[in-house]
C-alpha positions as CSV (number, residue, x, y, z in Angstrom):
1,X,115.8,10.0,88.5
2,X,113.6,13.0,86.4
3,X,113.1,14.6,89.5
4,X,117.1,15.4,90.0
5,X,117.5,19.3,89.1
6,X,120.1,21.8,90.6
7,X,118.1,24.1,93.3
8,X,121.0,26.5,93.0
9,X,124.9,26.8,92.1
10,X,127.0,29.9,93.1
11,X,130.2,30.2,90.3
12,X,133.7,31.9,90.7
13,X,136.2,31.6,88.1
14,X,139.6,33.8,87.4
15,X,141.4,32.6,84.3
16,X,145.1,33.4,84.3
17,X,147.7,31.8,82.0
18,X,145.5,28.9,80.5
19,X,144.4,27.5,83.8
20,X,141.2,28.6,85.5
21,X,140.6,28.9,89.4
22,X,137.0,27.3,90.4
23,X,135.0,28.1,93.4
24,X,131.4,26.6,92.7
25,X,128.9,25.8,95.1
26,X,125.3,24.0,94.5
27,X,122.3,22.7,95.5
28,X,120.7,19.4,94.2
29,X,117.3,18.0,94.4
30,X,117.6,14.6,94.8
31,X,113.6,13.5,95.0
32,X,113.8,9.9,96.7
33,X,117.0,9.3,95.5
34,X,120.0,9.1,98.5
35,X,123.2,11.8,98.1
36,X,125.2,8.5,98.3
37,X,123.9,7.0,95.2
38,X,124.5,10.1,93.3
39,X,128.3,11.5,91.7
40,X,128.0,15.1,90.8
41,X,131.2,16.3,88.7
42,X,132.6,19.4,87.2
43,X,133.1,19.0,83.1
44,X,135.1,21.0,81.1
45,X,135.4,21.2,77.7
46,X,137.2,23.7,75.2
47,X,137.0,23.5,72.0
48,X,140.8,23.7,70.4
49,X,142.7,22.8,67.2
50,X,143.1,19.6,68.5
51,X,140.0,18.4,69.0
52,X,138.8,18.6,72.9
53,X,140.4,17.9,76.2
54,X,138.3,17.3,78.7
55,X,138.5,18.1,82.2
56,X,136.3,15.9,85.0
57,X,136.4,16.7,88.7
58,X,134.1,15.5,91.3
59,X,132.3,18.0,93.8
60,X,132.5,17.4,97.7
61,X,129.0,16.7,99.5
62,X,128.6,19.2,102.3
63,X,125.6,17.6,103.6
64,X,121.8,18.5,102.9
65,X,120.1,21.1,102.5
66,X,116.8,19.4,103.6
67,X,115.7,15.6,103.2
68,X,115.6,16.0,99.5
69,X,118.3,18.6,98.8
70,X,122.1,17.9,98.5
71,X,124.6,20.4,99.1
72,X,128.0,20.2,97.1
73,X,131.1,22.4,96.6
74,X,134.4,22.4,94.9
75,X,137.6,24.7,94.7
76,X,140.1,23.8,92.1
77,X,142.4,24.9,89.2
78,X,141.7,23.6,86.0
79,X,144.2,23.2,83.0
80,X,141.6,25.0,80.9
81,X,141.3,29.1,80.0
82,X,138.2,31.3,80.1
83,X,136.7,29.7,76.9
84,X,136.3,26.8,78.4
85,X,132.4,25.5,78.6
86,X,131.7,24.1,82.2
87,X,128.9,22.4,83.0
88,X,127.8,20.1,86.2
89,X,127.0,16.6,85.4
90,X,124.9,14.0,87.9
91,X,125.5,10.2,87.4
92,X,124.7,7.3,88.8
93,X,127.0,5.7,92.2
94,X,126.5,2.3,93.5
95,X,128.8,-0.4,94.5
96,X,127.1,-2.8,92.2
97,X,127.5,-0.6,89.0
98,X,130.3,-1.8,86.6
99,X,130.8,1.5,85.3
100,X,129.4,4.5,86.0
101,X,127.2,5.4,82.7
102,X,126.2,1.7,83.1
103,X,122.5,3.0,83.2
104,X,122.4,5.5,80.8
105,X,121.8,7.9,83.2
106,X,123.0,11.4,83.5
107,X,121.5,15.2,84.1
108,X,123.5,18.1,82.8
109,X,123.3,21.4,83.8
110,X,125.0,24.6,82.0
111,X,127.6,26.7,84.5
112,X,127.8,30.5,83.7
């Protein structure tokens, strides 16, 4: 699990009414580690007068990029405006897990 770290991710975003449109691309290095045992999501947080509303949505694998590299992708609108702080989290996936932060595990990364 150290090993994971994003290769590269390509961001879009056009923020219009509240809502933001998201096309993101990435790379992840996996190590050893199988794309299938890995969830990468999009998390959004702004920080409002009401405390935060988060926003979670998972990113499609598009295959690899070489045995150790995952590709992902994801085109969405979000119920959140410009402000909003994304960043790409990796976590844990296995059948046998009872939830998914089960292990503790989780890498962040900072989208621009």
């Amino acid at each position: 699990w150290p090993l994971v770290h994003f290769t590269s991710i390509s961001t879009t975003r056009d923020a219009l009414n509240g809502e933001t449109d998201i096309q993101l691309s990435a790379e992840l290095y996996l190590g050893e580690l199988h794309p299938d045992h890995v969830q990468v999501e999009l998390f959004g947080a702004p920080l409002n007068g009401n405390g935060y509303h988060t926003v979670v949505v998972p990113l499609e694998q598009n295959g690899n990029g070489s045995t150790s590299i995952a590709r992902y992708s994801l085109k969405t609108r979000i119920p959140l405006g410009r402000d909003a702080e994304l960043r790409l989290r990796v976590i844990p996936r296995h059948p046998l897990l009872a939830h998914k932060h089960e292990l503790g595990l989780i890498y962040w990364k900072d989208v621009d």
